[in-house]
C-alpha positions as CSV (number, residue, x, y, z in Angstrom):
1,X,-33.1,-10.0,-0.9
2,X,-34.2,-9.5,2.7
3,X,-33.1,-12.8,3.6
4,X,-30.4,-12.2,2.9
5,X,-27.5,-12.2,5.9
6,X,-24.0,-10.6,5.8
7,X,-22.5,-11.4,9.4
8,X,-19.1,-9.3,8.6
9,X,-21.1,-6.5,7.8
10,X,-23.4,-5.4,10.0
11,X,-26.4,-3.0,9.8
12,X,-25.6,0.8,10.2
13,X,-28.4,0.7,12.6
14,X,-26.0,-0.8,14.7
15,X,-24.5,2.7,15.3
16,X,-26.5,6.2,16.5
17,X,-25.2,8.9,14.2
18,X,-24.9,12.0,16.8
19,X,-23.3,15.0,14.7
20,X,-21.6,15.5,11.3
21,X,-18.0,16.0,11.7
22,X,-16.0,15.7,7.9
23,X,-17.0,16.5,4.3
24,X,-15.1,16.5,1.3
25,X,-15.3,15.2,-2.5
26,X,-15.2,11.8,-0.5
27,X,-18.2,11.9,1.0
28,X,-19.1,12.4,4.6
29,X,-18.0,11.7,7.9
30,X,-20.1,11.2,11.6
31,X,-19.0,11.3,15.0
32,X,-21.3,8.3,15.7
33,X,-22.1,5.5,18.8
34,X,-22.5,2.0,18.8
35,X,-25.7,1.3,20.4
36,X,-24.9,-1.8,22.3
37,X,-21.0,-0.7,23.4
38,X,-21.4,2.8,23.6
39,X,-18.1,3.3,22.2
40,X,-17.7,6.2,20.2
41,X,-16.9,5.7,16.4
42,X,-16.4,7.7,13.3
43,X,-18.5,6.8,10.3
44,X,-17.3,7.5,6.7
45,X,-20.0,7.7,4.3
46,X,-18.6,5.5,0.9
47,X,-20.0,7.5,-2.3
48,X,-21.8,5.2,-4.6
49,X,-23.5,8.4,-6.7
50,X,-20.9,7.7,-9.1
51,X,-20.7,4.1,-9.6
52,X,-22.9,2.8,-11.9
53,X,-22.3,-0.9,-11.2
54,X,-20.5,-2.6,-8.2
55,X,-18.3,-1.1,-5.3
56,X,-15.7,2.2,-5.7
57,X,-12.8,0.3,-6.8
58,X,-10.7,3.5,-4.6
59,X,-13.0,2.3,-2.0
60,X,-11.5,-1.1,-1.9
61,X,-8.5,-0.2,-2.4
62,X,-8.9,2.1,1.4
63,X,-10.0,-0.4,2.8
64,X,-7.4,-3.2,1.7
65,X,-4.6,-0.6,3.0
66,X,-6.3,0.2,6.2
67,X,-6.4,-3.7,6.6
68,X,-3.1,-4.0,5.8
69,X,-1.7,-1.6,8.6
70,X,-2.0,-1.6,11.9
71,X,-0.2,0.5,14.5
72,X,-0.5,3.2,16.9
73,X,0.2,6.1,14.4
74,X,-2.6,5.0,11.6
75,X,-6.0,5.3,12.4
76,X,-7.9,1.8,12.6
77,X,-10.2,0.6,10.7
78,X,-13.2,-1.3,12.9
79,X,-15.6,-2.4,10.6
80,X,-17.8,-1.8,7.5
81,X,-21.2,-1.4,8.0
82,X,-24.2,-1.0,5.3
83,X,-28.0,-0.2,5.2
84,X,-30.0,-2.9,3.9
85,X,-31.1,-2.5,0.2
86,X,-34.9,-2.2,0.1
87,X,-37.4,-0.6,-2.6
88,X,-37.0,2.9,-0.8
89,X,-33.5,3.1,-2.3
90,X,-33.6,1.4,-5.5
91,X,-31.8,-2.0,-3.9
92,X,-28.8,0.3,-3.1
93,X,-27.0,-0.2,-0.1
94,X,-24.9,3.0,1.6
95,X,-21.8,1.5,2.5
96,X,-19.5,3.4,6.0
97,X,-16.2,2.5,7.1
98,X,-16.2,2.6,10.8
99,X,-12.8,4.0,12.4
100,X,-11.7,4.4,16.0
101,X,-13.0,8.2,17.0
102,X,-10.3,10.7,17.5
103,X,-11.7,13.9,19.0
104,X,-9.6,16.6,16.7
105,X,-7.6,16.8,13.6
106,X,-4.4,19.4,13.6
107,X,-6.3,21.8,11.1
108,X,-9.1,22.3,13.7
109,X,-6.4,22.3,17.1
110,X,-4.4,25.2,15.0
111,X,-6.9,27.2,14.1
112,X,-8.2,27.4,17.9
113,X,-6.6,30.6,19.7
114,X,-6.7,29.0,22.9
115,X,-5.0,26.1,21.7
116,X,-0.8,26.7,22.3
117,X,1.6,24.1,21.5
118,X,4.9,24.1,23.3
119,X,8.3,23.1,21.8
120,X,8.2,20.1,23.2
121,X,4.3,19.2,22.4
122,X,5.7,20.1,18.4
123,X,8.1,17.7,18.7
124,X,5.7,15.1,19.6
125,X,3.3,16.0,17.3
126,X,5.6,15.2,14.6
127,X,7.4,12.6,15.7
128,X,4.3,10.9,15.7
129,X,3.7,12.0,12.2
130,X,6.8,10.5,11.2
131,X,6.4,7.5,12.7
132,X,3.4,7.2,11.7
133,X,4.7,7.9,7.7
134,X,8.4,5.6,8.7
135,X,5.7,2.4,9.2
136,X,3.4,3.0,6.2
137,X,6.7,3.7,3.4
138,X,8.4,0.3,5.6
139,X,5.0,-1.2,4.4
140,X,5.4,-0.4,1.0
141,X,2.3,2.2,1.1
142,X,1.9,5.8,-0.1
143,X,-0.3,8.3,1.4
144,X,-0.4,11.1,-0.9
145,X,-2.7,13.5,0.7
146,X,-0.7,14.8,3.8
147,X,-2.1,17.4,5.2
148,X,-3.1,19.0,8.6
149,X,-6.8,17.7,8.3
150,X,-5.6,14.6,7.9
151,X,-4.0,13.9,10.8
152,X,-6.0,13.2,13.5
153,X,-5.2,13.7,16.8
154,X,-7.2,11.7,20.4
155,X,-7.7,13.2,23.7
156,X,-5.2,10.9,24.7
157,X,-2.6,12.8,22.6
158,X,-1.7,10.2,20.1
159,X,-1.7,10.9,16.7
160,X,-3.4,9.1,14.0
161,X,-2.4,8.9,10.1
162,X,-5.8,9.1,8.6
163,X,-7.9,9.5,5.3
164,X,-6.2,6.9,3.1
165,X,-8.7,7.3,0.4
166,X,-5.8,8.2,-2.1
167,X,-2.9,5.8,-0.8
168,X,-1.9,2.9,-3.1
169,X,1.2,0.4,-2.6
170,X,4.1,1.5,-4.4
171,X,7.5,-1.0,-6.0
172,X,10.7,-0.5,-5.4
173,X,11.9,-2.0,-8.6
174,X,14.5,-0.5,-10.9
175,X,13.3,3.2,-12.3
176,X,12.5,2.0,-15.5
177,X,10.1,-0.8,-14.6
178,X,7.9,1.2,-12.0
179,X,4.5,1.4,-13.0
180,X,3.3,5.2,-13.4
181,X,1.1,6.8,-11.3
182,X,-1.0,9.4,-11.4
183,X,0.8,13.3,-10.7
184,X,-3.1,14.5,-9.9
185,X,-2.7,13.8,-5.8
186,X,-2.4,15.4,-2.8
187,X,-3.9,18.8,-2.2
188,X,-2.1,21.6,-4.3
189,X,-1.2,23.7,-0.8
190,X,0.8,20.4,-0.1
191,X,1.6,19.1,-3.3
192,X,5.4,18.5,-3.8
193,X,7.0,20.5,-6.8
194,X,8.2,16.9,-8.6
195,X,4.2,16.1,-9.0
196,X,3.9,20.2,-10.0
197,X,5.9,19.5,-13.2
198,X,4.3,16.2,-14.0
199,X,6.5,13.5,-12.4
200,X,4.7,9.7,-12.9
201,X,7.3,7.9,-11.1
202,X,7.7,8.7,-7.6
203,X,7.6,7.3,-4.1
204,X,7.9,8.5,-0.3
205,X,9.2,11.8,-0.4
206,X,6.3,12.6,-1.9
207,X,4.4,12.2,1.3
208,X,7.4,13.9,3.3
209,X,7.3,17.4,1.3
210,X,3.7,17.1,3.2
211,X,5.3,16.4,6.6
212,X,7.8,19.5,6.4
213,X,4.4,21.8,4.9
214,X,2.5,20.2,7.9
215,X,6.0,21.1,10.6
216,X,5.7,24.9,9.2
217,X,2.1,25.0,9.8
218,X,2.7,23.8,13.5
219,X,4.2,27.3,14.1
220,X,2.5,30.0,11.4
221,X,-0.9,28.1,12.3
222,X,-1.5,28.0,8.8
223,X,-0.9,26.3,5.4
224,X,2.5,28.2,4.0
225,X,2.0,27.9,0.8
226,X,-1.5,28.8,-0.5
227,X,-1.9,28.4,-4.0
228,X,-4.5,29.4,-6.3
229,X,-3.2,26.9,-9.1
230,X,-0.7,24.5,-9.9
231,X,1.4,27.5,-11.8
232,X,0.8,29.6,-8.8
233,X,2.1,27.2,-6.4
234,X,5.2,26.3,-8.4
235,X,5.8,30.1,-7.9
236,X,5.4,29.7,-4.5
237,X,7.2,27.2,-4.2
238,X,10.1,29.0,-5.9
239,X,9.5,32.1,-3.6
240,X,10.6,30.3,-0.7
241,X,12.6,27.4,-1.8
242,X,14.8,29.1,-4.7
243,X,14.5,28.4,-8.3
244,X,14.0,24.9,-9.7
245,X,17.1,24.7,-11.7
246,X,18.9,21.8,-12.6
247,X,21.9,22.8,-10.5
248,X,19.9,21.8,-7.7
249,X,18.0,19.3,-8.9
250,X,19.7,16.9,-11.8
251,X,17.1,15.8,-14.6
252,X,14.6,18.5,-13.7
253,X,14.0,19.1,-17.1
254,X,13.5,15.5,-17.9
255,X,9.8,16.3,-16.1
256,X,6.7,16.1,-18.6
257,X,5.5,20.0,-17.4
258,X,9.1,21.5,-17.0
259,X,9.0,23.3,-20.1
260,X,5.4,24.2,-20.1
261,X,4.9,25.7,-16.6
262,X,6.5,29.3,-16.1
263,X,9.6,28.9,-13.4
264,X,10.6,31.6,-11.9
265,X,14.5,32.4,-12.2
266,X,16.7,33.8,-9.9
267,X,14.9,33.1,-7.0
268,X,17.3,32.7,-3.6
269,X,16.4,29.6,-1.1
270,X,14.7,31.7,1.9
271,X,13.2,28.6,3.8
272,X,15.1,29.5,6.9
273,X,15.0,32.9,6.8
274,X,11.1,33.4,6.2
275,X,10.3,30.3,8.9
276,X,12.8,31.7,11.2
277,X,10.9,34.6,12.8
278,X,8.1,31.5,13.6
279,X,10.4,28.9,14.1
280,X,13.0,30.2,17.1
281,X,14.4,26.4,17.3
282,X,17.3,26.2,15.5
283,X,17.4,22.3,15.2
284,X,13.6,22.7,14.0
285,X,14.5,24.9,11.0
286,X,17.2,22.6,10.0
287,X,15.0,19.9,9.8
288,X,12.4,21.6,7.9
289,X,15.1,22.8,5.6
290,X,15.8,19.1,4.6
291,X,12.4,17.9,4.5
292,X,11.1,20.9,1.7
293,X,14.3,20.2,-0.4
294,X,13.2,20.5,-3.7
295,X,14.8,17.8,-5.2
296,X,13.0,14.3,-3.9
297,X,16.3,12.1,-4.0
298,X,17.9,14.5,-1.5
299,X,14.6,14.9,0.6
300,X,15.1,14.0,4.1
301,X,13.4,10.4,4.5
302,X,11.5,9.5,7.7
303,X,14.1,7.1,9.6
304,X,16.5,9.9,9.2
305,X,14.0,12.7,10.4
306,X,13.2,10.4,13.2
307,X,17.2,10.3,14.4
308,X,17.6,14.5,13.6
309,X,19.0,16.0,16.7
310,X,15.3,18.4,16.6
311,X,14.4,15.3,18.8
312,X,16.9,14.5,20.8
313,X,17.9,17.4,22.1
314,X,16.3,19.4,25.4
315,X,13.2,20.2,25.2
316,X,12.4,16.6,24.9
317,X,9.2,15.5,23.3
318,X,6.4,15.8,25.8
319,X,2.8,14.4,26.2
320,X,-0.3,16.3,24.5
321,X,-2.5,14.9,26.8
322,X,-2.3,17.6,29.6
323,X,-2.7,20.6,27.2
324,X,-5.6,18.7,25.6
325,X,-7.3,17.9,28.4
326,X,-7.7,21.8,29.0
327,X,-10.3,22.0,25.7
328,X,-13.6,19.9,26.3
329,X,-14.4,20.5,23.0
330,X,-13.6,18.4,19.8
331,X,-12.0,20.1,16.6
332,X,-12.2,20.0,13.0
333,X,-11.3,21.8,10.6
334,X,-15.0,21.0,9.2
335,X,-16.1,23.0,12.0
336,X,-14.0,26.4,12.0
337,X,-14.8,29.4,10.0
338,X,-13.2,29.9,6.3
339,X,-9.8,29.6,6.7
340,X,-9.1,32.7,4.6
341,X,-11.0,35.8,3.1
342,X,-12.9,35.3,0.5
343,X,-13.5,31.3,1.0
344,X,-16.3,30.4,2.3
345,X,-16.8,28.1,5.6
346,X,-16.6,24.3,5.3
347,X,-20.1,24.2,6.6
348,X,-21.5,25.7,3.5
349,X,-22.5,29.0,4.7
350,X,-22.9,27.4,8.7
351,X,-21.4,29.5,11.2
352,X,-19.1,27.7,14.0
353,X,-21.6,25.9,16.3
354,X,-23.0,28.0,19.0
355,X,-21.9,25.3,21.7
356,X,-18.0,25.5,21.3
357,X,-16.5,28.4,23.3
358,X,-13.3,27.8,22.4
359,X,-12.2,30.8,20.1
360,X,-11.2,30.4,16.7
361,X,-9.1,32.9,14.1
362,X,-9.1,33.2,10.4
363,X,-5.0,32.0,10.4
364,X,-2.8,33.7,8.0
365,X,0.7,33.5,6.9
């Protein structure tokens, strides 16, 4: 087995790992350097715990998609590096992906204090976001886990689509001949209500219920809707986009869960009046408006979000780079304190590292 050589997949030695950075039920992530370059990567940790032959087949299938796309708005995928399988751990490689290093993710930048965000730095943040989702749905790809700490953001200012550990190509083939998918993605405070009640066929307004959640969050520095379960966040969902009826969406009650979940009734749309003490921009509200319809064939899609007058009118988009530049510091939401009473910090009981002096606040809505 030493003999062994694999010359499109180096040795993990090849890079220094310098500080934990992510952690989730996907594993880990590092902030890492490559020893000979000195270029800065990040290093995601694949879990093998679980497999008891062979490689994570939702491994593969991240890795395929990350292969597949490439553009300024996704993160990149450098390389996949491995240890070597020896005695000491039972013949078992650790597989990492190895991506470009971005120094925050939005989760961490909004729930800095010191970090402000003008109109026009909201704008670019998410018409990056969009282009970012308008180039993955042209490529036939689903995200389905938008959320804020999983959009990455560099120094530079551009923002990177990343995390595509539950994204899988999706058909555009006649309704009846789709293959299902699974309803159990994207993290309930982001989940769309269509996966809520049990929908199996579904496509990219999945991914841009997330986008209008995330667009929220850029002014209330926080997720908006922060259910304890699915019910819960169907009720939410109701409390600020009006009852699911089927005068406002058709065929509602065709979905697997609508007669088993509890719907609230009578419940006015109040999107733009509960955002609108946040969200001064008119054009902005609008546009959040279409993209947390609650029907998915009326959603907004992400060409026509792109061409919403929220863009192209004054103030126009402007660089992140200046404002960045002012904090020295990367951030992630792995890094800040619980995000709200009662949970406990990402770290596992670790307090926010003693050398960032950028200040931080529990964010609530």
């Amino acid at each position: 087995m030493d003999d062994l050589e694999f010359p499109y997949c180096p040795d993990s030695n090849k890079y220094e790992k310098l500080t934990k950075i992510g952690q989730g039920t996907f594993g880990e992530v590092f902030k890492a350097r490559d020893r000979t370059t000195r270029k800065l990567v990040a290093m995601k940790k694949v879990l093998m715990e679980n497999e008891k032959e062979g490689f994570p087949i939702t491994a593969l299938r991240e890795i395929k998609i990350l292969q597949l796309l490439k553009h300024e708005n996704v993160v990149d995928l450098i390389e996949i590096a491995r240890t070597r399988a020896t005695s000491y751990n039972r013949m078992k490689s650790t597989f990492y992906l190895i991506f470009e290093f971005c120094e925050h993710d939005l989760a961490g930048l909004l729930s800095n204090a010191h970090v402000k965000f003008s109109l026009g730095e909201i704008k670019k943040v998410m018409q990056q976001l969009l282009n970012g989702l308008y180039y993955i749905h042209s490529s036939k790809i689903l995200h389905r886990d938008m959320k804020a700490a999983n959009i990455l953001i560099t120094k530079n200012g551009v923002l990177k689509l990343a995390d595509f550990g539950l994204a899988r190509a999706f058909s555009v083939t006649a309704k009846d001949k789709m293959k299902l998918l699974t309803n159990r993605v994207v993290t309930l405070w982001y989940r769309p209500p269509e996966l809520l009640l049990g929908e199996r066929i579904y496509g990219p307004p999945i991914d841009m219920w997330g986008a209008g959640c995330i667009m929220a969050e850029m002014w209330t520095r926080t997720p908006i809707m922060q259910g304890k379960t699915e019910q819960h966040q169907l009720q939410l969902i109701s409390q600020l986009c009006g009852s699911i009826t089927k005068d406002v969406w058709p065929n509602v009650d065709k979905l697997e869960l609508y007669d088993k979940m509890e719907l609230p009734q009578g419940q006015k749309r109040k999107v733009r009046e509960r955002l609108k003490p946040y969200v001064q921009d008119k054009h902005g509200i609008d546009l959040l408006d279409s993209l947390l319809t609650l029907d998915p064939t009326k959603r907004i899609d992400s060409d026509l979000a792109l061409n919403h007058d929220f863009f192209w009118l004054d103030p126009p988009p402007c660089d992140l780079k200046e404002m960045l530049s002012q904090h020295q510091t990367s951030m992630f939401e792995y890094l800040t304190p619980a995000r709200r009473p009662g949970q406990k910090p990402a770290q596992g009981g670790n307090r926010r590292p003693t050398q960032m002096p950028d200040q931080h606040f529990e964010r609530v809505f």
